[in-house]
ZAMARGU-4260 file (C-alpha; in steps of 0.2 Angstrom, whole numbers, plus 5000, padded with zeros to 4 digits):
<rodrens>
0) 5497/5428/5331 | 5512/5427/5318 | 5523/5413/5318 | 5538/5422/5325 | 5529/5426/5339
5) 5529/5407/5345 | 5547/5407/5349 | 5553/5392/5357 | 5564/5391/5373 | 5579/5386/5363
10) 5576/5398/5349 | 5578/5413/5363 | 5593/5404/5368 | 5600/5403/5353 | 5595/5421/5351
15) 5602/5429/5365 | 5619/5417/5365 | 5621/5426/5347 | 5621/5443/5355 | 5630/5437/5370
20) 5643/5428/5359 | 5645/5444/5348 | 5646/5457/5364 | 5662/5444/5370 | 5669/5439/5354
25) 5670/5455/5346 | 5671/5470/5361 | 5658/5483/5361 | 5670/5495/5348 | 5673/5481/5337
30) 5652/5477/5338 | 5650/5495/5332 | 5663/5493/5317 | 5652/5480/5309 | 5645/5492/5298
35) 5661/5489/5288 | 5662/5471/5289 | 5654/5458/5280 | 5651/5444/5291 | 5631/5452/5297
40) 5625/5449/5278 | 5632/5431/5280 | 5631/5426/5299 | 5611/5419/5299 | 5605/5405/5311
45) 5596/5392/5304 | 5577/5394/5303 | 5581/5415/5303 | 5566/5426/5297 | 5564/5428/5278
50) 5559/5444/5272 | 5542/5451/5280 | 5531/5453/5265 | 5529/5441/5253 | 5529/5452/5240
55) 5548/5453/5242 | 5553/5472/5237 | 5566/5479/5237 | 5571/5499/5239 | 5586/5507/5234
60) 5588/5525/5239 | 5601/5537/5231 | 5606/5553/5241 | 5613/5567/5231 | 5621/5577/5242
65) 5624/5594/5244 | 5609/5602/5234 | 5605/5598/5219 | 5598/5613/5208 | 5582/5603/5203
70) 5579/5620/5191 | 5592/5614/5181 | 5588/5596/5181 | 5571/5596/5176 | 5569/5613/5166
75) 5555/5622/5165 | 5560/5630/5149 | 5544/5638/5142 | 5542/5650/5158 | 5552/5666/5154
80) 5555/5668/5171 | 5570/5654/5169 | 5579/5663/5157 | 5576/5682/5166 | 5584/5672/5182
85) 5599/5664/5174 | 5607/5675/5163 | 5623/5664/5163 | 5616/5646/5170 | 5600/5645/5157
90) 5601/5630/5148 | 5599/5631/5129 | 5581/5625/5123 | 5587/5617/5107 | 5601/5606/5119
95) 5588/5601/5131 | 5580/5581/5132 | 5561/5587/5131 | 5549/5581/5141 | 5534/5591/5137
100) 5530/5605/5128 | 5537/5615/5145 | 5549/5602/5155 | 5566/5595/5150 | 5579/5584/5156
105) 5600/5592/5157 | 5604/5590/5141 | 5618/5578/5147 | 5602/5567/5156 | 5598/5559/5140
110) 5599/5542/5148 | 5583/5549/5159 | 5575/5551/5144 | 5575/5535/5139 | 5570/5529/5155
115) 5555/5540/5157 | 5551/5535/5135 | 5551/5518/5143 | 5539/5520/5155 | 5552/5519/5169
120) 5555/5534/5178 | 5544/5545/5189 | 5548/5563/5190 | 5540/5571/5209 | 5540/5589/5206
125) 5539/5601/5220 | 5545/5590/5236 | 5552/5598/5251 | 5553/5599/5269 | 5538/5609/5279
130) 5550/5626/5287 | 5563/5621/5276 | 5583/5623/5283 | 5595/5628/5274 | 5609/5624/5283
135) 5616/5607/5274 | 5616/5597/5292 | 5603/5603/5299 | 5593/5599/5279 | 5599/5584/5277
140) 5595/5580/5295 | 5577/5584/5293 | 5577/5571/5280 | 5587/5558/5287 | 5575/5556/5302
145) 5562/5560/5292 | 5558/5573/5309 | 5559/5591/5304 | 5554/5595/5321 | 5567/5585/5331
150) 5584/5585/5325 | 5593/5578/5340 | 5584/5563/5334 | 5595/5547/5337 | 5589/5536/5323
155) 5586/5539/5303 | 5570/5533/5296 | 5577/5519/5287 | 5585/5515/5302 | 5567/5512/5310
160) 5561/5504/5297 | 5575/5491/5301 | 5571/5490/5319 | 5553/5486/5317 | 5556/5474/5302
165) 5570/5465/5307 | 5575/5456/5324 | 5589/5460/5332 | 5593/5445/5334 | 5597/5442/5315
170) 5613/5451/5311 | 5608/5452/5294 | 5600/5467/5295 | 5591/5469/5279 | 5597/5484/5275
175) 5616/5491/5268 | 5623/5506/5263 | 5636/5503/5247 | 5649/5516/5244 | 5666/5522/5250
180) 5661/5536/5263 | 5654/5536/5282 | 5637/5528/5282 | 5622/5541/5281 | 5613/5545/5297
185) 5597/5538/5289 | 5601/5521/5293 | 5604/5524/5309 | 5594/5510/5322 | 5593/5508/5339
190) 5591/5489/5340 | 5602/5481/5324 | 5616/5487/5317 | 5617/5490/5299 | 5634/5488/5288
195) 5643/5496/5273 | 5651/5486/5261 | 5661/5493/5244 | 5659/5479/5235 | 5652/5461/5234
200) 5671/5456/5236 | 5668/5462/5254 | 5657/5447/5256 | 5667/5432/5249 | 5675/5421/5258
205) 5690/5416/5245 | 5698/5401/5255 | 5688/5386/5252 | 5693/5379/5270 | 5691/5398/5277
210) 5698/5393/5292 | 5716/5389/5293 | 5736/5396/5297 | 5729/5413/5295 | 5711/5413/5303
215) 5698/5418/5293 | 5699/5428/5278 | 5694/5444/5271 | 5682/5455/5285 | 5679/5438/5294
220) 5696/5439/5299 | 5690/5455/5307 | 5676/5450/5318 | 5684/5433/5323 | 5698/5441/5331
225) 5717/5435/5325 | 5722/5420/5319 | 5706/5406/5325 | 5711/5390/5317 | 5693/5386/5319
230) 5675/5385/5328 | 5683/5376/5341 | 5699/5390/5340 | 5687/5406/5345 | 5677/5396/5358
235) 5692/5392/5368 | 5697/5408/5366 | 5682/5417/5377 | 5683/5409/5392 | 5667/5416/5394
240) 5655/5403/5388 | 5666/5388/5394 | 5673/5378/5409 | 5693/5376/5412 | 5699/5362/5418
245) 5708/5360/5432 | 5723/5363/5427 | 5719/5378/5416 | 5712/5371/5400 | 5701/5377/5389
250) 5688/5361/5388 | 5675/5363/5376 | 5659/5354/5381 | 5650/5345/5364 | 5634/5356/5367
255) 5642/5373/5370 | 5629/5383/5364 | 5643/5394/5356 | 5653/5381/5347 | 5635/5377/5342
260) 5631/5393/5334 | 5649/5395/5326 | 5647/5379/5315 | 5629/5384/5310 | 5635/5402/5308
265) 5651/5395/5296 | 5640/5387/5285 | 5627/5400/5285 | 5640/5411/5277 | 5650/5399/5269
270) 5632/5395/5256 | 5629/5414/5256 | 5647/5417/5249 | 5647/5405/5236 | 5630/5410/5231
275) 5636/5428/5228 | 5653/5423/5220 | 5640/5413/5207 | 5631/5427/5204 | 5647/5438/5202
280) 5655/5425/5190 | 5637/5422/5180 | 5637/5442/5176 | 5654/5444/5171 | 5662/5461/5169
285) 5651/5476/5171 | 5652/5483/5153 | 5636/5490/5152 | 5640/5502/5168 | 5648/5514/5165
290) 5666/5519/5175 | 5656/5532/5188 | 5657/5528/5207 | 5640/5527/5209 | 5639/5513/5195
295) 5652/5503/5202 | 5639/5503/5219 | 5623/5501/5210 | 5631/5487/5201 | 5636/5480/5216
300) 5618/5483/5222 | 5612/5472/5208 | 5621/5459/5214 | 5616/5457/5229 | 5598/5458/5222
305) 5600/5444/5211 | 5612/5436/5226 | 5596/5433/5236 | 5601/5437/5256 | 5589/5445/5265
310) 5593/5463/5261 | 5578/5473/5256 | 5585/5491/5260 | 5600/5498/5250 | 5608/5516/5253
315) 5620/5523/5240 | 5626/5542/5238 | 5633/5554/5222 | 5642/5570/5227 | 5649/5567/5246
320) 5665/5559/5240 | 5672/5574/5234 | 5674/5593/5238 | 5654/5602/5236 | 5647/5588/5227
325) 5630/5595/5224 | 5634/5613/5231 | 5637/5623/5218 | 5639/5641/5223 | 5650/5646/5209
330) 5657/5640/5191 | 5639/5628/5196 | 5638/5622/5176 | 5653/5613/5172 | 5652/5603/5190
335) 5631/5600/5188 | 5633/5594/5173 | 5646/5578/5176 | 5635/5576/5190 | 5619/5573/5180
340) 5627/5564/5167 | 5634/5552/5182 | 5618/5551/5188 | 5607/5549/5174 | 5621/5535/5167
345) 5621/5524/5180 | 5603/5524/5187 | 5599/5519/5167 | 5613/5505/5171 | 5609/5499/5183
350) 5587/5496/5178 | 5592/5488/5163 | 5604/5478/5171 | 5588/5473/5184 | 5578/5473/5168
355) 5588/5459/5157 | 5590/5447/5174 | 5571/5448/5179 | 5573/5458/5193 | 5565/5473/5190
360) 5546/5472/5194 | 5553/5469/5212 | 5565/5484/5215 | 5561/5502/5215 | 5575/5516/5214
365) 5570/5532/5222 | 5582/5549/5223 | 5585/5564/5236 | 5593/5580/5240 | 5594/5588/5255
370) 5587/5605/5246 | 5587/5615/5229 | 5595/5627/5224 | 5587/5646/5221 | 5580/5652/5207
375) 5592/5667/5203 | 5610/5664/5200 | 5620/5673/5213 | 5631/5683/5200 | 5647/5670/5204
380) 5638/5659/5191 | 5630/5647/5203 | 5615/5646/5216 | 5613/5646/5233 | 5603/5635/5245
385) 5584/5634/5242 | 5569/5624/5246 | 5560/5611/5236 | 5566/5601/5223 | 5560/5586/5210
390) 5562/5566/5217 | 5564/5553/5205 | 5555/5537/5206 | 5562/5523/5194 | 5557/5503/5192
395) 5547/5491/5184 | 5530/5496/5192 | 5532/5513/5193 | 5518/5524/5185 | 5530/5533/5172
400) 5524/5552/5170 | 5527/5568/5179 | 5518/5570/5198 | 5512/5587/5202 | 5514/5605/5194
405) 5530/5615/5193 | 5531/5626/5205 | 5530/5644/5204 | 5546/5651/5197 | 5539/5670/5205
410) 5529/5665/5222 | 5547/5661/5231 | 5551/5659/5250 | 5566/5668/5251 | 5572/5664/5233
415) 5568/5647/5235 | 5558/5637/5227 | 5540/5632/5239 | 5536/5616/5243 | 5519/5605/5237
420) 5524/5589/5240 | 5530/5587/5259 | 5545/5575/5258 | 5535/5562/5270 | 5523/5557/5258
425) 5535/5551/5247 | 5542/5542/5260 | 5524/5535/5266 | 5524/5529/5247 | 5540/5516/5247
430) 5535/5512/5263 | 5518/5508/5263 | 5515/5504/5244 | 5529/5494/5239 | 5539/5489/5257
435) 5522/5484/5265 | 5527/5492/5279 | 5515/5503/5290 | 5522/5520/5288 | 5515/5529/5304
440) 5526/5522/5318 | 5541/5528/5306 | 5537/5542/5302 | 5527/5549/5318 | 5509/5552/5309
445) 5499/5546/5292 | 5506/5555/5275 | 5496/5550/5261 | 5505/5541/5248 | 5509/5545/5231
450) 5498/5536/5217 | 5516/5532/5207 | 5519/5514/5209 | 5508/5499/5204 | 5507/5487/5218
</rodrens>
């Protein structure tokens, strides 16, 4: 029997006065709106859980959203049926970043190149979801709960990855998305609840007293509630967990199990700050990312990596922020082609970033889309929704090549490009092979991993 499962009577106490103190302290909406305050990455009791496999992993998931034309990213150029199919969206050989003697990277995905040169990068061709959807919620739903068949699903498959993995006792979740929009339905849990952050700034606390005149700074201001001087401050305020004098004074007993947690909670986050305020200072300005939005949150994402907190799990997105993102139905070449150039940048960013602090053997970067794109243009000089479409796989241990064949550019399911690769057994790779994380329970069944990443 593991050693979590010898909880003492005074560690469920403690436990359950952390949930009770944040139902009181905080109200049930505010509760909810931690997923865009800081505090849960720094609030940790003493003698919380460490990460669950010793092997100490880390995933980072990038969503690309809105359809990426995987045709156009990874370009089948020696098969004629390309060029016959788009007459005004082929790609020109000569500009393209070969792969193979049939395969080639966007000619503005040159920093994919030299990731996949280096060993690197992971191209999954063919991945898809079994009676594909092309309708974007209903896709992207499919992959978020990792359920094609259940789509009123109330959790995401990350999001159950966090429930079995983490307590809910430990508002640290593990897990965080890192960008500027609402936080994607695959990290949605039942049992913990997992934030969003914009920056590492979100997590510094910038007053070295941090409590004072004003209360709390930054998002711990937030969950506090206005103005607490102090421990002692909030606890008086919740009447809750403590007696009143007779004549209607808040008196604090010395082993209020409360003020007890507050103390031990201010320190907790007070050491977690300071040790991602070094590791900010000890990087200094991110000149080697580029000015994209997603490198400004995978550059965050590093940070935390090298900050050390508990989080195993990060989710960050290209394309939502702005108007079709990934949907290209018309004009699709100038638009797919700052988008590849975004994403190819800053992934490239942001594994040799990982790569020069020691960090990469332990993190793997893994990319999706709720669909393709079709294979013929639609005579407005874009694409419309499709099927499959490639995955890529980047890190330290990943097996750098291409996995599986192309598919057929002529046996189509209505236009689209079909499937080889279901979706689940990509994600029955991260979680089995390099989380160590049984994938069945997540996922609803076995899917056989992918041999891509050395473990």
């Amino acid at each position: 029997m593991g050693a979590r499962a010898h909880a003492t009577v005074g560690e469920n106490a403690m436990a359950s006065t952390r949930r009770d103190f944040l139902r009181a302290a905080a109200g049930t909406s505010t509760l909810m709106s931690l997923a865009s305050t800081a505090p849960g990455f720094l609030m940790r009791s003493a003698g919380a859980a460490t990460p669950r496999d010793s092997r100490d992993t880390v995933l980072v998931v990038v969503q690309l959203t809105g359809g990426n034309d995987g045709l156009n990213t990874v370009v089948p150029y020696a098969d004629d049926e390309y060029g016959r199919n788009r007459t005004t969206l082929r790609l020109p050989t000569g500009a393209l970043h070969k792969i193979d003697a049939h395969l080639g990277f966007h000619p503005r995905m040159e920093a994919f190149l030299r990731l996949y040169k280096d060993g690197y990068l992971n191209i999954v061709q063919g991945v898809g979801c079994p009676n594909p959807d092309q309708d974007h919620d209903r896709a992207l739903r499919m992959w978020h709960t990792a359920d094609p068949r259940r789509l009123q699903r109330q959790t995401g498959w990350l999001g159950r990855v966090v429930d079995r993995a983490w307590s809910p006792a430990e508002p640290d979740a593990g897990a965080v998305f890192v960008g500027p929009i609402a936080r994607p339905f695959a990290l949605n849990a039942e049992k913990v609840i997992v934030p969003s952050l914009r920056s590492t700034q979100d997590l510094v606390i910038r007053d070295a007293s941090a409590w004072g005149e004003r209360g709390p700074p930054n998002a711990m201001h937030r969950v506090w509630g206005p103005r607490p001087r102090s421990p002692e401050d909030v606890v008086r305020g919740r009447t809750t967990y403590e007696e009143t004098a007779s004549d209607g004074t808040p008196n604090i007993k010395r082993d209020n199990p409360l003020l007890q947690f507050l103390r031990r909670a201010d320190s907790e986050a007070r050491a977690k700050s300071q040790r991602i305020e070094a590791v900010v200072k000890a990087a200094g300005p991110s000149g080697d990312y580029p000015s994209f939005g997603l490198a400004r949150d995978l550059h965050t994402v590093a940070q935390l990596i090298r900050a050390e907190i508990g989080i195993r799990i990060f989710l960050v997105e290209l394309g939502g922020g702005g108007i079709g993102g990934f949907d290209n139905h018309a004009n699709q070449l100038g638009n797919h082609c700052a988008l590849l150039h975004q994403l190819a940048e800053s992934v490239a960013a942001f594994i040799y970033d990982l790569k020069r602090s020691g960090q990469l053997e332990r993190v793997l970067l893994m990319t999706f889309s709720e669909f393709g794109r079709t294979v013929k243009e639609n005579g407005r000089r874009g694409t419309d929704h499709g099927a499959a479409a490639p995955v890529f796989l980047a890190g330290g241990r990943v097996k750098g090549g291409v996995t599986g064949p192309h598919p057929s550019l002529t046996d189509l399911d209505k236009g689209a490009l079909k499937l080889h690769t279901d979706f689940r057994r990509v994600y029955a790779t991260v979680l089995d092979r390099w989380l160590g994380l049984d994938s069945a329970p997540v996922l609803g069944g076995r899917f056989e991993p992918l041999d891509v990443v050395e473990v």
